[in-house]
N, C-alpha and C positions, 0 to 999 in steps of 0.2 A: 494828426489827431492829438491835442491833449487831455496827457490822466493826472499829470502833478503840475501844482506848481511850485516854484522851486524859491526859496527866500534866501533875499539875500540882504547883506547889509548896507549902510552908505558909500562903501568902499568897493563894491560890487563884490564881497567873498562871500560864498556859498557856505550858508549856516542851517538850513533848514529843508524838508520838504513836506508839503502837503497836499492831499489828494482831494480831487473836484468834490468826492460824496461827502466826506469828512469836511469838506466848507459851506456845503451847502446843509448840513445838518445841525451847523450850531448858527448861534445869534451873532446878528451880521455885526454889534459891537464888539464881539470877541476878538483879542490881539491876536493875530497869527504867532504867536511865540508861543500860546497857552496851546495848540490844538497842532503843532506842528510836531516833523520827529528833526531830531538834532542830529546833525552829524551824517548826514546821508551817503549811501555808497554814490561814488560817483567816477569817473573816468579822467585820465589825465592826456593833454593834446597829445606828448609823445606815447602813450600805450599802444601795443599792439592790438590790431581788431581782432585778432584770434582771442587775447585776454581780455578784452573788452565783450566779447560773445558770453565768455567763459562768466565770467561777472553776472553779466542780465541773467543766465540760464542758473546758478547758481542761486540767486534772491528772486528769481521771479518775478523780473521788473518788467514793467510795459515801456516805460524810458528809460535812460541815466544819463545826469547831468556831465559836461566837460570842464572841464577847471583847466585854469593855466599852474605855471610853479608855483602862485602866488595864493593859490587856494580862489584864485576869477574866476567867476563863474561866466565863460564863452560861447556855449552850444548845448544841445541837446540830443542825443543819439536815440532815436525812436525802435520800439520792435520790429518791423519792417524792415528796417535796415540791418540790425543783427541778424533777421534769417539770411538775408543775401549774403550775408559776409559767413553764416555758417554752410550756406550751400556752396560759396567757393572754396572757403578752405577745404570743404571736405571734398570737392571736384580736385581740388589740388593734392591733396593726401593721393587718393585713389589712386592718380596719373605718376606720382612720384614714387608708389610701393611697384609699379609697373614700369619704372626708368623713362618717366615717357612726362615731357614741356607741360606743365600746365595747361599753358597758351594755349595747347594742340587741340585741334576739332576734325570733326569727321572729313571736310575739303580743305583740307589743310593745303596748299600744293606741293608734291612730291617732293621737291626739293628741300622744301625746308623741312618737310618733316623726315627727310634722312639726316639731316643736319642735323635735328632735337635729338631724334633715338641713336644714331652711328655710335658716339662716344662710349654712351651706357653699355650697348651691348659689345663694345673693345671691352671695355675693363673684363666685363663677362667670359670673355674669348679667353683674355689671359690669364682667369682666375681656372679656368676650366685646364689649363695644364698642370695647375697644381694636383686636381686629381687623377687627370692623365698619367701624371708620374707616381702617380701612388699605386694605380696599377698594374702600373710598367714594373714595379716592385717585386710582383707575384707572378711574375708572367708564365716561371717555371709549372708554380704551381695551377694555371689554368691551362697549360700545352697538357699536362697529365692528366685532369679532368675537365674536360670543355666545356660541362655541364655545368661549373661557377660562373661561365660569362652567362649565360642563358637568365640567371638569376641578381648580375648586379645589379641589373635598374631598378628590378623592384626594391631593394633598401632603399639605393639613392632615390627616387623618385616618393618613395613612402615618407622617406626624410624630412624630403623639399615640401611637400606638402604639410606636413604636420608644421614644422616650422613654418610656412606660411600663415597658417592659423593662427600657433601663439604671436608671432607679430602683428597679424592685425588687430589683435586683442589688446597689445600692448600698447604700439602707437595709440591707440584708437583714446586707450588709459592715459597716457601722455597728453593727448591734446586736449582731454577732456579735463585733468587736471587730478585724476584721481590716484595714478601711480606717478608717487615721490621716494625719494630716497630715502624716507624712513618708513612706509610702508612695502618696497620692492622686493625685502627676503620674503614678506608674506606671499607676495605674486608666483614669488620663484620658487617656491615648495611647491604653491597649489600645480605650476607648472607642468613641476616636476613630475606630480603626482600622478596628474593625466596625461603626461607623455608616458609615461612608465607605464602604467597601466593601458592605453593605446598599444605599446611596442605590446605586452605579454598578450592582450586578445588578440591585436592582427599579428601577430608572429606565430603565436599556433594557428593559425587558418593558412598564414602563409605554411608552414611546416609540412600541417597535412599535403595541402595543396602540390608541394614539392615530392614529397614520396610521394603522392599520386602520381606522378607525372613520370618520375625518373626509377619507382621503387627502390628507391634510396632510403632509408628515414634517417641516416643521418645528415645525410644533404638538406634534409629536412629541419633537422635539428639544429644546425648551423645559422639557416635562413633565417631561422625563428629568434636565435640567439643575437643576431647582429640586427634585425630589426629594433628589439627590444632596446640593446642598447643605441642605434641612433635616433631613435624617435625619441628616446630621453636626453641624446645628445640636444638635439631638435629643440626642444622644447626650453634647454638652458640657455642654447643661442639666441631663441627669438624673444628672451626675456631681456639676455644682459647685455645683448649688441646695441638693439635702439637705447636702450639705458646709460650704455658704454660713449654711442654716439651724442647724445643731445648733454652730457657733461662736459664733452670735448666743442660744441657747442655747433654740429652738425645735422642737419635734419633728420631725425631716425627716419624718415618717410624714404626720402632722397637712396640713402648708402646702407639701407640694413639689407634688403635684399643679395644685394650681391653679396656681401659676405658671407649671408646665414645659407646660401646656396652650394659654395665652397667648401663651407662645413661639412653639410652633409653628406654632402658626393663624399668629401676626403674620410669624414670618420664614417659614412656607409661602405665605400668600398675597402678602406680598411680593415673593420671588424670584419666581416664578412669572409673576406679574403685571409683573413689573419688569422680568426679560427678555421677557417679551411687548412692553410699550412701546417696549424698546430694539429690538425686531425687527419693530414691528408691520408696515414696510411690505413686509414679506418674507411676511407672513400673509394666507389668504385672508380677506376682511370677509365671506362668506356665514358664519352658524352651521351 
């Protein structure tokens, strides 16, 4: 369907555009130069379709024209075809924050889709010893109280979550075009703010929750304390890793997961565990 057309010169470079109602509303002697706009956004052959989405969604275009280096005017990219290309990019984001082929579909056959995921979830494997050994750290101090292993997962796991949210948030601002590097301290306070504030509400629920359980309140006090701090960990991660990655010129989609998962385990079971140590003779040694 066309909504513009699009002027050009003798030379074929693209100087103008004007739209069907705005030609049909003036006198058909009028030069297209008097009633045209100059200079129109338009698209270049090598641009990526991702910023070529970003473009139409940005002006609110129904088309945009393609130029060569030469300012040629070669094609036309209609709105119908920017939703397909937004509904795969974002098919492909999704499948990448999840370590998993684009490509992949529901019958995928078993083979190759152990071949897509296998890699992803190695790196995973190995990143997971790094918290392994951070607990292996303490080990003393959960033979004396057994009752800290009962309670790691909740950080880590409260962690992993939370940082999964500021990363989709963030990506999501990445592709869209709206977190740059001179707006991302702004991102990383507001982050900040609501991890911080996340860890202090669910860290007393989790607190109570603990001396309910164990009538403990300082086992309580600890849990609440090292939540706090990793879900504010959390929330730095899943700001400055995909920000960290796409300068190094890496997908944040692709490699932020794994990392910001690391994080959390290693600084949820370390606080955790680390004020435990620091208070252990304040804890009862029954589990």
């Amino acid at each position: 369907m066309v909504f513009y057309l699009y002027v050009v010169d003798a030379r074929r470079h693209l100087v103008g555009v004007v739209s069907l109602r705005r030609l049909l509303l003036v006198s058909p002697e009028t030069p297209l130069k008097r009633i045209m706009t100059a200079d129109p956004t338009s698209a270049r052959v090598d641009m990526d379709q991702e910023e070529v989405a970003r473009l139409v969604a940005s002006y609110n275009l129904l088309a945009i024209p393609v130029v060569e280096e030469s300012n040629k005017l070669v094609g036309v990219i209609t709105v119908d075809d920017i939703i397909d290309v937004i509904k795969d990019e974002a098919t492909e984001d999704i499948y990448r924050l999840a370590g998993v082929s684009g490509d992949e579909r529901v019958f995928t056959p078993p083979g190759e889709s152990l071949r897509k995921r296998l890699p992803w979830l190695g790196v995973n494997l190995i990143t997971a010893f790094f918290a392994s050994a951070v607990v292996g750290l303490f080990e003393e101090s959960i033979t004396r109280v057994a009752a800290l292993a009962v309670f790691m997962p909740i950080v880590a796991g409260m962690g992993g979550n939370a940082a999964t949210q500021t990363l989709t948030v963030i990506v999501r601002g990445i592709a869209l075009g709206e977190l740059t590097w001179g707006n991302s301290r702004k991102a990383l306070l507001k982050e900040v703010r609501v991890g911080a504030a996340n860890g202090a509400s669910l860290g007393a629920i989790a607190a109570a929750g603990a001396w309910a359980m164990r009538g403990d309140p300082v086992i309580g006090l600890l849990l609440g304390g090292a939540m706090m701090i990793n879900l504010t960990v959390a929330a730095v991660a899943g700001t400055l890793i995909p920000l960290g990655l796409r300068a190094l010129k890496i997908d944040p989609a692709l490699a932020s997961s794994v990392f910001i998962t690391t994080l959390t385990d290693v600084f949820g079971f370390a606080s955790f565990l680390g004020l435990a140590t620091i208070f252990l003779r304040y804890l009862r040694a029954v589990g």
